[in-house]
C-alpha positions in Angstrom: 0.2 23.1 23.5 3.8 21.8 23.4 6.5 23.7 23.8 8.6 23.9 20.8 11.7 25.6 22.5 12.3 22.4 23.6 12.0 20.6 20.4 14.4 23.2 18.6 17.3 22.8 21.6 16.5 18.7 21.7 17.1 18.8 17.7 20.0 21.1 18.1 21.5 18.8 20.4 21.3 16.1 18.5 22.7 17.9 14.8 25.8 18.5 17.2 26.0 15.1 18.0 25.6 14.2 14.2 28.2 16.8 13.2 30.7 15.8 15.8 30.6 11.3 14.6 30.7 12.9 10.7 33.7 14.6 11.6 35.4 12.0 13.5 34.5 10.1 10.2 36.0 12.4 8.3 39.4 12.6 10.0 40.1 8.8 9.8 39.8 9.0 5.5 42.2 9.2 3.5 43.2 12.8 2.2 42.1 11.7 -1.4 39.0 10.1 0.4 38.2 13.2 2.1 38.0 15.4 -1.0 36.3 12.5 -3.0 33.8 12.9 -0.6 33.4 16.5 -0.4 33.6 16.3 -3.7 30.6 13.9 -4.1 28.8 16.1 -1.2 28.8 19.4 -3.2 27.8 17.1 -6.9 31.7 17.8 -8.4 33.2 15.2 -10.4 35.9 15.9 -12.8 36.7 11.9 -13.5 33.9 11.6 -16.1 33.7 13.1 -19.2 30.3 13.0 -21.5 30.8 12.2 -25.0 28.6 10.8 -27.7 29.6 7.5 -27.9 29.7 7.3 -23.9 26.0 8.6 -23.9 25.0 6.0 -26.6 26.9 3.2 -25.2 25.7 3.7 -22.0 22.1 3.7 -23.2 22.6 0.8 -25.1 23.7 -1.1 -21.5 21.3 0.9 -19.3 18.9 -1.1 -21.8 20.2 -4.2 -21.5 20.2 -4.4 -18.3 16.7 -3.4 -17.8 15.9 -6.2 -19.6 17.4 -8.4 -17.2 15.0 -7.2 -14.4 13.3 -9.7 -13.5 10.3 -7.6 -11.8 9.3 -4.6 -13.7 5.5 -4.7 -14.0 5.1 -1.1 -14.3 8.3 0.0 -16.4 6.1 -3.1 -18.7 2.9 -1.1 -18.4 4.6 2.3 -19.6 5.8 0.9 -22.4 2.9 -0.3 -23.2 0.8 2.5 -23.0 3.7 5.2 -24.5 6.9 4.0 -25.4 8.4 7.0 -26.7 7.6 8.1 -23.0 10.0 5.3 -21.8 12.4 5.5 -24.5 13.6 9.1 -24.5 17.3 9.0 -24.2 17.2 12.3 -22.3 15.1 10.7 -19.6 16.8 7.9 -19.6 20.2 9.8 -19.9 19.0 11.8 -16.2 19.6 8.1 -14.6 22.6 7.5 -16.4 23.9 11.0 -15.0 22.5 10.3 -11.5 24.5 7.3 -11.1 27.7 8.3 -12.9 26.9 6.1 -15.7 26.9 2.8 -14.5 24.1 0.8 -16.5 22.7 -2.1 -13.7 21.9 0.6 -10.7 20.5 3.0 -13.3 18.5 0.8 -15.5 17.3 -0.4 -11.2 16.3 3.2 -10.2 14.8 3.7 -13.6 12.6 0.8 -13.3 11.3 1.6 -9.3 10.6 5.2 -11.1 8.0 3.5 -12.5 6.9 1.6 -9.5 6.8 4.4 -7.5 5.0 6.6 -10.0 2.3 4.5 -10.0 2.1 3.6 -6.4 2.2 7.5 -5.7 -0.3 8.3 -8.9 -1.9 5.8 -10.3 -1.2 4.1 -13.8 -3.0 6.9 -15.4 -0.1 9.1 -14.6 2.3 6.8 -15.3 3.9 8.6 -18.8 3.6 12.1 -17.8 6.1 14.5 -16.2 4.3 15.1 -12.7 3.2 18.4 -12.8 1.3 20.8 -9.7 -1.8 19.9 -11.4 -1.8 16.5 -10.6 -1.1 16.5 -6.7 -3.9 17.4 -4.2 -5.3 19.5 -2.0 -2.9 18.2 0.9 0.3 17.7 -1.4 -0.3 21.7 -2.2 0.1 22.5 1.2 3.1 20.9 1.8 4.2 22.4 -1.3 3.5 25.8 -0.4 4.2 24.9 3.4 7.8 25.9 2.1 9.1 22.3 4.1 11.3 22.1 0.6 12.5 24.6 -1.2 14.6 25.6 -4.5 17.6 27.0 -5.9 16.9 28.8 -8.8 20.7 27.8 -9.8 21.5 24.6 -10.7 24.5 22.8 -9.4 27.8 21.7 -11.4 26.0 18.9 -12.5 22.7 20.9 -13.9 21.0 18.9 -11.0 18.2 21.2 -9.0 19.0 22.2 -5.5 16.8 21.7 -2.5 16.9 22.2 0.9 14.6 20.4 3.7 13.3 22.3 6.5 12.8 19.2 9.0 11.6 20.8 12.4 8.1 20.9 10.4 6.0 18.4 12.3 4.5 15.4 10.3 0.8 16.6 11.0 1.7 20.0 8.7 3.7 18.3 6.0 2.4 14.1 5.3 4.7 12.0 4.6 3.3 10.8 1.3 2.7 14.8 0.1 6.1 15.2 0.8 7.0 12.8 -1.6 4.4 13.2 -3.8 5.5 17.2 -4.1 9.2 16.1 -4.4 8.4 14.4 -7.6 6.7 17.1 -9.1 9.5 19.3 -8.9 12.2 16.9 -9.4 
């Protein structure tokens, strides 16, 4: 049997390393880069303010430039099968607030939703909210494994907070599960 002392001091090592280039990093911004970033690190962004006619504006381009997508074979397949599923402004609206409201890299990650939803699920689950019931036996385990876990609290942003536990070797926590279980909770 390994000897996971070793891991735990290798992987030590090597956060220190990480920590130390981040910080040198960090020391050649800008003061207003540096608290941008910190900012955008702990989700706090006071330069956008939601209104109304931002939200529908910004729904209206988020659709237009889905439209533009030239490869969207399962975004098409959704909308086919429930529309009001791929419609709803307050899942759309979740993109729009992931990427600060800028339509083209929404509308993108909106559409590879999709794509990865089915590649992860199968079409059938396509226009459903994942839920624990449709992962398996494995994906449980990883959920339960505790490899992610959640804030009750939500950040400024209403967005959930989790926290990886990585020293969990790949044999106890599958890749795939691990995504799979990530999208349930998400």
């Amino acid at each position: 049997m390994k000897d996971k002392t070793n891991d735990v001091f290798a992987v030590s090592s090597m956060m220190n390393e990480v920590d130390s280039i981040i910080a040198q990093n960090m020391k050649e911004l800008s003061q207003e880069d540096r608290e941008k970033s910190y900012s955008d690190i702990h989700g706090i962004s006071g330069e956008l303010h939601e209104t109304p006619l931002l939200i529908a504006q910004s729904l209206e381009l988020m659709e237009q430039e889905i439209n533009r997508i030239q490869t969207r074979d399962a975004y098409n397949l959704a909308e086919s099968i429930k529309p009001e599923y791929v419609h709803d402004p307050v899942f759309r609206l979740k993109f729009l607030r992931g990427e600060h409201f800028s339509a083209r890299p929404a509308a993108q990650k909106f559409v590879n939703h999709f794509q990865i939803k089915r590649q992860l699920f199968g079409a059938s689950k396509l226009v459903k909210d994942i839920e624990q019931d449709d992962l398996s036996e494995e994906d449980l385990a990883t959920l339960y494994s505790g490899y992610v876990q959640w804030s009750e609290s939500k950040d400024s942003s209403q967005r959930t907070v989790s926290i990886m536990f990585p020293l969990m070797s790949s044999r106890e926590a599958p890749v795939m599960s691990r995504v799979r279980q990530t999208l349930c909770v998400a």
